[in-house]
TORZA-76817 format. One record per atom (N, C-alpha, C): residue in three letters; x, y, z. Coordinates in pm, whole numbers, plus 50000, padded with zeros to 5 digits. Atoms other than C-alpha are relative to their C-alpha. Layout:
N
ALAXYZ
...
***
This chain:
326
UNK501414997250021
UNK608629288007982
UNK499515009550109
UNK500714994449925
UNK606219307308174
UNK499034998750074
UNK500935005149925
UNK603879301208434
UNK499295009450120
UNK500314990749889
UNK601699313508721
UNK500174995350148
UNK499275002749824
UNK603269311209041
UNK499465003850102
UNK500204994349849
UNK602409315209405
UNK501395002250112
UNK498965005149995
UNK605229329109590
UNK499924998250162
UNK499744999249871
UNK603919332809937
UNK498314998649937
UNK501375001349999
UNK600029322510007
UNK499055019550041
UNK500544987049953
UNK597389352010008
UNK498845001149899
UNK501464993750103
UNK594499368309771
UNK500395001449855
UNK499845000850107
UNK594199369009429
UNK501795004849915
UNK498524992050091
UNK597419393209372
UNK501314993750025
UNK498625013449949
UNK599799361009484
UNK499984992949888
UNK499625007050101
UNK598969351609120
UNK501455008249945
UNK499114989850044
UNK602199362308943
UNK500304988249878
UNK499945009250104
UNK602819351308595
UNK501735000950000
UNK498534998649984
UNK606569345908575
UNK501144987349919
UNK498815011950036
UNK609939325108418
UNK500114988150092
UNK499405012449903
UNK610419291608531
UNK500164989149911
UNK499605013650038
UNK611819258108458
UNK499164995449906
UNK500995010050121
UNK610449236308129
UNK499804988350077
UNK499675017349978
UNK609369205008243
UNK500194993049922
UNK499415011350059
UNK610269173308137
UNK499514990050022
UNK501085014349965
UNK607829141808042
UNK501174986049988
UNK499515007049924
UNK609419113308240
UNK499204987149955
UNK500495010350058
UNK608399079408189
UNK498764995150007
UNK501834995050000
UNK604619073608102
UNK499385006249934
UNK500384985650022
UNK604329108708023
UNK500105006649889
UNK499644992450125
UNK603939136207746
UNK500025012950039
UNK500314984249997
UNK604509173807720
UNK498965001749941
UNK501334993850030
UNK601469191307666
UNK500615019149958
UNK499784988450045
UNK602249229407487
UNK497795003550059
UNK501254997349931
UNK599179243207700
UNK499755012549872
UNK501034990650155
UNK596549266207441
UNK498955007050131
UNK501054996349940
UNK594089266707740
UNK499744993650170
UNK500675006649928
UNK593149258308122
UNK498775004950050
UNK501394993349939
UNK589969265308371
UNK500684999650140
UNK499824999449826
UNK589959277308736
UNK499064989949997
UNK500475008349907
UNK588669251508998
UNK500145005650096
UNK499944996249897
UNK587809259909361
UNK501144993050025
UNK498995007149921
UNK590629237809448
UNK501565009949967
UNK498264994949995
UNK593799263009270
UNK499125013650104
UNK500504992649896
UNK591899288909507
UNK500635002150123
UNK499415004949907
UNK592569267109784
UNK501494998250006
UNK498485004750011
UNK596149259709689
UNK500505018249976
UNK499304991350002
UNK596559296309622
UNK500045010050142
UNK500205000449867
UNK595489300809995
UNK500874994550092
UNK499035008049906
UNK597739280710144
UNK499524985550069
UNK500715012149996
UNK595009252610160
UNK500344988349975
UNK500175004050091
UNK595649229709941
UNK500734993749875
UNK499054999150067
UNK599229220609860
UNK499624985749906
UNK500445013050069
UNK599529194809536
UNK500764988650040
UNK499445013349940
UNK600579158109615
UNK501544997449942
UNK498895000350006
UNK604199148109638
UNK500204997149822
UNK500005007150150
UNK606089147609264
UNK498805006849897
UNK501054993250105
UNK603069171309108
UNK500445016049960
UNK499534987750010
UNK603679202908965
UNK499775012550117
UNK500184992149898
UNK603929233209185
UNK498705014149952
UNK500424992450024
UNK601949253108997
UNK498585001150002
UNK501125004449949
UNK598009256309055
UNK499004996849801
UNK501015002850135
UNK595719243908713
UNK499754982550017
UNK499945013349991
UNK594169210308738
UNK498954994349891
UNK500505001050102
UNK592779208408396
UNK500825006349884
UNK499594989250121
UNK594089220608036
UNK499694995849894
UNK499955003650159
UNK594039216607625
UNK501135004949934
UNK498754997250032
UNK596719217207462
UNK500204991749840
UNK498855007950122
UNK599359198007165
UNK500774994750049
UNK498855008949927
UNK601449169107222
UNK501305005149976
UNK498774995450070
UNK605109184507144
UNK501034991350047
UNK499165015750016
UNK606919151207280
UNK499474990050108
UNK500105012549936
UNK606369118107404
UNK501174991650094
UNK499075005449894
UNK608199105207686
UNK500084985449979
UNK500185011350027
UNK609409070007734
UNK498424990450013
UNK501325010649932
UNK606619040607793
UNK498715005249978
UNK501484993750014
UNK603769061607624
UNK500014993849834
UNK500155005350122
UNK602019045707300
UNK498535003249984
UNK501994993550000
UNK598289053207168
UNK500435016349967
UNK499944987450074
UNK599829090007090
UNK501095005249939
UNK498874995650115
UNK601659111406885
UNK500275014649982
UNK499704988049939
UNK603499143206892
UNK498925012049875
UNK501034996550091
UNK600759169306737
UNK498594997750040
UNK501545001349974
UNK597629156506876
UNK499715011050111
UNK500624987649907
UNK595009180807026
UNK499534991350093
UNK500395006349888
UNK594239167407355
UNK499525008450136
UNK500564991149904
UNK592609179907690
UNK500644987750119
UNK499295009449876
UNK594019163308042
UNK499855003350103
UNK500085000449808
UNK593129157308429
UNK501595000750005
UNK498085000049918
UNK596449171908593
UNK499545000450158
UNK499804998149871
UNK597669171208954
UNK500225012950008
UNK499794985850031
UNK598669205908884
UNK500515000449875
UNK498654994050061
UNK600639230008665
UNK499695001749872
UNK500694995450137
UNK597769239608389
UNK499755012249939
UNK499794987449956
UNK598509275108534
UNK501205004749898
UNK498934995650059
UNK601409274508236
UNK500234999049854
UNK500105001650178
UNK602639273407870
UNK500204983849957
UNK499585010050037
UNK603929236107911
UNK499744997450136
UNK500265010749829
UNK602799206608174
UNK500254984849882
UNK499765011650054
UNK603849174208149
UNK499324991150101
UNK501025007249975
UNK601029149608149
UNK499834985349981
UNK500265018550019
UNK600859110108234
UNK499114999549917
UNK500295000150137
UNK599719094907924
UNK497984997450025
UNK501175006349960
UNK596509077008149
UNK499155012550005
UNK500914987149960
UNK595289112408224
UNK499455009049895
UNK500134992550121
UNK595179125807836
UNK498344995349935
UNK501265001750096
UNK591439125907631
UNK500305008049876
UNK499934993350109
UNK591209132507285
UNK499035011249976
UNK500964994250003
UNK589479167407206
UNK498804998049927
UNK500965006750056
UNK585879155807119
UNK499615010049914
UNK500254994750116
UNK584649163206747
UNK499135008350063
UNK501214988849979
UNK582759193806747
UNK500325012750092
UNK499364992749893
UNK584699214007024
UNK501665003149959
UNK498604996450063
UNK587759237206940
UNK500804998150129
UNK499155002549843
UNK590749236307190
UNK500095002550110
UNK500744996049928
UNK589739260607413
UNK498904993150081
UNK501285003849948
UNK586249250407485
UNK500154984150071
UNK499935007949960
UNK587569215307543
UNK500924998250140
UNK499524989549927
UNK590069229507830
UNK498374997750143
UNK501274996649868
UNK586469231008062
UNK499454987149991
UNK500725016450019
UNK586219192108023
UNK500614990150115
UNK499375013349940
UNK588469168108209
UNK499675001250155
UNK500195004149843
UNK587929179508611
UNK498665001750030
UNK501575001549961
UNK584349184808617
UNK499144987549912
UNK500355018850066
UNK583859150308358
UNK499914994550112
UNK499685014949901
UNK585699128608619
UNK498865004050114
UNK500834996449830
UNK584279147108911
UNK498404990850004
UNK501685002749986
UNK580829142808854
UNK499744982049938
UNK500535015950038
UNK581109104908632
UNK500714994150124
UNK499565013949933
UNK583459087308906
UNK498655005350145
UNK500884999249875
UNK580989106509215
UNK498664993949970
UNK501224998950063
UNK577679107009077
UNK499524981749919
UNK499795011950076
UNK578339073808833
UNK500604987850028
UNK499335012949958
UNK580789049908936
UNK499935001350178
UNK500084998749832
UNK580559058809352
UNK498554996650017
UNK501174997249937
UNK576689068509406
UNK498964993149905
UNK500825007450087
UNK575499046509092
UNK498505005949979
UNK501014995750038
UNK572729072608999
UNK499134994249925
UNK501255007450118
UNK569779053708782
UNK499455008449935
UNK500794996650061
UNK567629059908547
UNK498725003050085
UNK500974997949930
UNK564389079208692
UNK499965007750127
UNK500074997449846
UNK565659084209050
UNK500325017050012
UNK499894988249985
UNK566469117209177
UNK501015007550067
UNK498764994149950
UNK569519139209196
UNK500155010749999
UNK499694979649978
UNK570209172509383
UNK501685002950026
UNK498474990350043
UNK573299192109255
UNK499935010450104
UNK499984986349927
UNK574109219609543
UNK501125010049889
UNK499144994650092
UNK575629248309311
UNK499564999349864
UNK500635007350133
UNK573609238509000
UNK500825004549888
UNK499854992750116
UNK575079267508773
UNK501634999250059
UNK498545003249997
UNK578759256508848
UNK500444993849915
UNK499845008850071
UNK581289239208667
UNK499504985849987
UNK500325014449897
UNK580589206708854
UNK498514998449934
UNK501324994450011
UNK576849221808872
UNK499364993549838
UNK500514998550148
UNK576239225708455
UNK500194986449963
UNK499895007950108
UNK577809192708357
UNK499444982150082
UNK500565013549929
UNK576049168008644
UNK498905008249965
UNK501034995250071
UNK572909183208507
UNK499444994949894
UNK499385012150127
UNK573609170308158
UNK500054987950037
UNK499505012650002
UNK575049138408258
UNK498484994550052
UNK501235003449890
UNK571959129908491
UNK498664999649885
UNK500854996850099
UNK569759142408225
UNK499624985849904
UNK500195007250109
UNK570889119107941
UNK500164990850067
UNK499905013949973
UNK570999089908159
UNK498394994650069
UNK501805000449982
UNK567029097308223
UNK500044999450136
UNK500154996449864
UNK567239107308603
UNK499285016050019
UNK500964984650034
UNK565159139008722
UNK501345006850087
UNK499404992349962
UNK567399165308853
UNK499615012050081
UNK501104990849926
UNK566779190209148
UNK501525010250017
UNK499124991249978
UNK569269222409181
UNK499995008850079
UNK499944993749931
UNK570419244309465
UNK500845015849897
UNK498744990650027
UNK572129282209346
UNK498795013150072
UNK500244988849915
UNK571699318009503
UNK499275011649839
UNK501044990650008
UNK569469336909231
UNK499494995249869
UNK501505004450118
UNK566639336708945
UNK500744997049886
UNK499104999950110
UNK569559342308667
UNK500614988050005
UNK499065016850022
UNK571299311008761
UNK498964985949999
UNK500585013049980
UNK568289288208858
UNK499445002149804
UNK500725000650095
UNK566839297108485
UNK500934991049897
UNK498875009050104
UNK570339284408302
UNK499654989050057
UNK500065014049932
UNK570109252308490
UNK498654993849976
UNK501085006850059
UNK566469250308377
UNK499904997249851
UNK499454998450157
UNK567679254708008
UNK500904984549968
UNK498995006850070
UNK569969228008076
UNK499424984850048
UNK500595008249945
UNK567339205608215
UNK499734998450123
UNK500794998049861
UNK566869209708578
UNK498414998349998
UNK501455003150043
UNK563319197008663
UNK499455008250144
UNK500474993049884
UNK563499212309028
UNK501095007950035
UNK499714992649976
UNK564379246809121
UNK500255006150147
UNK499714989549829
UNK565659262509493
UNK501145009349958
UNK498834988149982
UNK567129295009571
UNK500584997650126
UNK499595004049826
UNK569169286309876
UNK499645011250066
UNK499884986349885
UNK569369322110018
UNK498055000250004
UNK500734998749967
UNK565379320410013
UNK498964984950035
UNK500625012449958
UNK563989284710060
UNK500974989950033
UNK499455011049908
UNK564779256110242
UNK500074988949904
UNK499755016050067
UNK565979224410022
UNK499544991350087
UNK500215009949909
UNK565289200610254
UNK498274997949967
UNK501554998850038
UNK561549213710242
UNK499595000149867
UNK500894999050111
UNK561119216709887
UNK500584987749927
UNK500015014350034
UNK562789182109809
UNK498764991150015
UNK501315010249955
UNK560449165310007
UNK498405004949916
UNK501464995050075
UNK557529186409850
UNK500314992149866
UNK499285011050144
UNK559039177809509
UNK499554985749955
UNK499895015450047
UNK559509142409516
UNK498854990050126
UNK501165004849909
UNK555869135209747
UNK501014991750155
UNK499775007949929
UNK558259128810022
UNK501064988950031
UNK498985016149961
UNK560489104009910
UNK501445006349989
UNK498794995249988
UNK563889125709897
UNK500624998949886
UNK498695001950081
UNK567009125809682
UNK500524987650014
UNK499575010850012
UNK568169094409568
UNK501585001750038
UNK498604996950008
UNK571819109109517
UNK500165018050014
UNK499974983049940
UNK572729143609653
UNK501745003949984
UNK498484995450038
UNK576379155609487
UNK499745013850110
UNK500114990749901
UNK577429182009763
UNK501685004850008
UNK499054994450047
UNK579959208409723
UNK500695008250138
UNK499664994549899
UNK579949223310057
UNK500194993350163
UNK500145009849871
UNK580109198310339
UNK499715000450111
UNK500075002549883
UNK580349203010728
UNK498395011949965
UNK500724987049978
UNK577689236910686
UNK498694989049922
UNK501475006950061
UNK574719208810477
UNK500084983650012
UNK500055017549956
UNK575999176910626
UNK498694993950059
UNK501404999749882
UNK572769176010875
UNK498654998949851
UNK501725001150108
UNK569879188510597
UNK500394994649908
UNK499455005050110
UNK571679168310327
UNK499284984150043
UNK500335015349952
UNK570859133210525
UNK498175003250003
UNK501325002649985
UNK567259144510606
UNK499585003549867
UNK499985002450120
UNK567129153310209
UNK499834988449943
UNK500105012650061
UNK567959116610131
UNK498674992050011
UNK501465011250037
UNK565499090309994
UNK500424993150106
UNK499635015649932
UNK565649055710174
UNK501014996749886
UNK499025001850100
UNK568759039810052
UNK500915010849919
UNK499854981150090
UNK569809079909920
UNK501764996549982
UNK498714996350015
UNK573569084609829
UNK500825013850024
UNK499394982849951
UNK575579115109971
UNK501015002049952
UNK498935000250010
UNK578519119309768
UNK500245019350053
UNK499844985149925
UNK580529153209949
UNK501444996549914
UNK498524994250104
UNK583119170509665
UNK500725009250047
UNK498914984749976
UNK584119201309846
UNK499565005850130
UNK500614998749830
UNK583799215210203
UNK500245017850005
UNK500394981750009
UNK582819257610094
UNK499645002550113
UNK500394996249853
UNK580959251610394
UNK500675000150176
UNK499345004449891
UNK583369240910656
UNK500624988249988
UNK499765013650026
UNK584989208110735
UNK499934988750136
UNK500755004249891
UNK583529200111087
UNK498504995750030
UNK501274997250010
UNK580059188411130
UNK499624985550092
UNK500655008249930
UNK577889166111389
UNK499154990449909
UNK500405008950115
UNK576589134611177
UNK498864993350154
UNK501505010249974
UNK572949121411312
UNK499734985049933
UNK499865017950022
UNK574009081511292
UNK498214992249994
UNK501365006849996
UNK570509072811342
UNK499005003349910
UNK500234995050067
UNK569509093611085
UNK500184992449841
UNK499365006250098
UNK571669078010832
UNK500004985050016
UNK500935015750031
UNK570459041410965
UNK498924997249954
UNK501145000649998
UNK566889049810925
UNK499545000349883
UNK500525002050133
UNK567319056810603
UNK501214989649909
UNK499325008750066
UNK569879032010515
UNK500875004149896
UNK499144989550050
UNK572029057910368
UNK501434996249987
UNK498214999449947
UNK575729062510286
UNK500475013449935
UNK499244988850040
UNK578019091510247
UNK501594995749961
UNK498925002249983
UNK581179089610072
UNK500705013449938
UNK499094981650019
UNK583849118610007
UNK501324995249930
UNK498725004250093
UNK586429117009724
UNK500365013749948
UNK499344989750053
UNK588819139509608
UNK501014992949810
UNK499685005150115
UNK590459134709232
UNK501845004550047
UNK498774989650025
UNK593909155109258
UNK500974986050054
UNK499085007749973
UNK595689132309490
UNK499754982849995
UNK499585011150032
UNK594799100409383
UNK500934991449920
UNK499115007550044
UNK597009072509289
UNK499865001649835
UNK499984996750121
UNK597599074508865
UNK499084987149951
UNK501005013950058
UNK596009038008790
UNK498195003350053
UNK501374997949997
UNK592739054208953
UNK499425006949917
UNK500084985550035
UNK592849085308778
UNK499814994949825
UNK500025001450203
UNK593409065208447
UNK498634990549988
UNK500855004650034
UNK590529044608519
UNK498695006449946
UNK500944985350053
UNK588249075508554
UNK500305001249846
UNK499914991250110
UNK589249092308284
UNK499744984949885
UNK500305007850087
UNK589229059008049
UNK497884995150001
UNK501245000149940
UNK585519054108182
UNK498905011349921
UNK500784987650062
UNK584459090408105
UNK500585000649799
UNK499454999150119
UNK586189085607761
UNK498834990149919
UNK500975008250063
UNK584149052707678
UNK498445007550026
UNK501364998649985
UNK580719066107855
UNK499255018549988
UNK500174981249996
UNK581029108607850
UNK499965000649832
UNK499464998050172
UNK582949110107477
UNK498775002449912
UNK501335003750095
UNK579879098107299
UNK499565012649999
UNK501154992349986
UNK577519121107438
UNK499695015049950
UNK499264988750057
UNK579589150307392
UNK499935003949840
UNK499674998250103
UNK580109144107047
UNK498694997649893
UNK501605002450021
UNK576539133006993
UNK499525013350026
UNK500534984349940
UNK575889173107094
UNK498814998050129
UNK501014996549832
UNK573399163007464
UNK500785003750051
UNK498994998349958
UNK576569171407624
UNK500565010949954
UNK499364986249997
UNK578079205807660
UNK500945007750090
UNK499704990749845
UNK580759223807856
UNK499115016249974
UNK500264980150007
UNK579879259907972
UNK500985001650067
UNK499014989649985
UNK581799283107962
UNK499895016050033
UNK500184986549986
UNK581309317008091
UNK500805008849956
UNK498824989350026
UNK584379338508003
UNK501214993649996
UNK498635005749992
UNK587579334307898
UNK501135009850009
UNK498674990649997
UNK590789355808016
UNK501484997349943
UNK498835003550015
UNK594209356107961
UNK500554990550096
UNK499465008349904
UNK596379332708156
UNK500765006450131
UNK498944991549938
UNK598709364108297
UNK498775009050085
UNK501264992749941
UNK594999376508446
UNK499504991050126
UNK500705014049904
UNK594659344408667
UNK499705006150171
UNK500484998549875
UNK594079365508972
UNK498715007050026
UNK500964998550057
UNK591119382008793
UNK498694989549992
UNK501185011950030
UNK589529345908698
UNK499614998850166
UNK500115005849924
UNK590289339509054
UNK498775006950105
UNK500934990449953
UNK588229367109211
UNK498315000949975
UNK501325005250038
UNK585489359509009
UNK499234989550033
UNK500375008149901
UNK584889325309120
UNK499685002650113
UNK500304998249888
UNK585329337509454
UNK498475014450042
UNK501124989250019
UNK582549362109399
UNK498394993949962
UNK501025013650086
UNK580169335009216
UNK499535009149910
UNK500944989150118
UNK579839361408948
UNK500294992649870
UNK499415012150111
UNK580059329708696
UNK499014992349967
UNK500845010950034
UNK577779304108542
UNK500674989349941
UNK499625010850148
UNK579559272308409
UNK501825005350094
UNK498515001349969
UNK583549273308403
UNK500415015749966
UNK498704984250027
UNK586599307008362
UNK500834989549936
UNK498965008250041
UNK588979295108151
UNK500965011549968
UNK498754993049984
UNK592569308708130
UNK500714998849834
UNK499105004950123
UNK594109310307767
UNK501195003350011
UNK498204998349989
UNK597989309907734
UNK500035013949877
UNK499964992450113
UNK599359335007494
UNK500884995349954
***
């Protein structure tokens, strides 16, 4: 098969699409005949030299795809060779074939072709296990997305939405804060010209962010805590900003606060299947009920992946890049 390789860390042109090994679904597991994945800041990082994947994961960078089952490995039941499916990987969505533990597979939800479903499984989990099962968002309270018009961004927007919470969004210009008001956003900041911190508190008379999803870490660790409500939740997904930062303990007593920081990629497989079974029972619906939408901004070839990658790194994007195989 074919895939996109890194063969030495560096800038976009270290994608190289190239021959390599078929894998082989092992016990658990199924081949997946990949149709479609999406960039994530994280194959970025891994194509950086950031960011290697966890022992036993593919080498290749994609941590999402859609695809066709084309065989079933031992100890897998519930599917069948032929089904359209979409799947949280550890890697290796960067190719024509990944072979995918069975816990990590979703069925593509009615209404969404194979493609479009492809921009579902790492920004689902992300945002239901942070946002949902970690930071237990409510009904009413109030949650600021940094990044609003991101993958992450577009679909904790949504989720927050239909679970009747108000939503407050950070992104860098008028074109992106307007999608995010389209997609329900109730409060608007341009980072590069106002202060979040200050227009939370204006916002919400004062009382802060209940739950504050945060994409950039050590660089909004500080105005992220004085953001929070009493009781507030800090979940931190990604560290754009750095990964050093001075934490004001007294800060985070006063308001009785907590911060916690999870990553999806290298967790254990029984976590990964809980997620994903979770977002299957409580996402699926919603999706298929049409409140629920991926975005998608553009879609390239797969043999272009240093193209998608550039773009991300540019933020010339709203929503997800997705990579189609040929």
């Amino acid at each position: 098969m074919h895939a996109i390789t890194i063969s030495e860390p560096g800038g976009p042109e270290a994608l190289v699409w190239g021959e390599v090994p078929d894998p082989v679904a092992g016990e658990g597991e199924v081949l997946v005949e990949v149709v479609a994945s999406a960039v994530n800041r994280a194959d970025i990082m891994q194509r950086q030299g950031f960011y290697n994947p966890p022992p036993g994961a593919s080498p290749y960078p994609g941590l999402e795809c859609s695809g066709r089952i084309t065989e079933i490995g031992p100890g897998v039941s519930g599917w069948s060779v032929g089904d359209e499916v979409c799947a949280l990987l550890a890697g290796g969505g960067y190719a024509e074939k990944v072979a995918v533990p069975a816990g990590q597979l979703l069925p593509v939800p009615a209404g969404l072709d194979l493609k479009q479903a492809a921009a579902l499984p790492e920004v689902v989990c992300t945002v239901w296990s942070n946002v949902f099962m970690v930071a237990h968002l409510r009904p009413t309270e109030t949650l600021l997305v940094h990044g609003g018009s991101s993958g992450i961004g577009t679909m904790a927007i949504q989720l927050a939405k239909a679970v009747g919470a108000k939503v407050a969004v950070t992104a860098g210009s008028k074109e992106k804060l307007d999608y995010c008001a389209e997609l329900g956003a109730d409060i608007l900041i341009n980072y590069r010209e106002q202060d979040f911190v200050a227009e939370i508190e204006r916002a919400t008379g004062g009382a802060g962010a209940d739950v504050i999803l945060d994409n950039m870490g050590a660089k909004y660790l500080d105005r992220n805590v004085q953001a929070l409500a009493v009781n507030g939740r800090l979940a931190i997904i990604g560290m754009q900003g750095g990964i050093k930062a001075e934490l004001n303990i007294a800060a985070l007593l006063g308001k009785r606060a907590a911060i916690s920081a999870t990553s999806l990629r290298a967790r254990p497989l029984g976590e990964k299947a809980a997620i994903v079974a979770a977002v299957r029972e409580h996402v699926w619906p919603l999706i298929e009920g049409g409140r629920i939408r991926p975005v998608v901004d553009r879609e390239l070839p797969m043999t272009e992946a240093g193209t998608a990658h550039q773009v991300l790194e540019d933020s010339g994007h709203i929503g997800k890049v997705l990579l189609v195989a040929p």
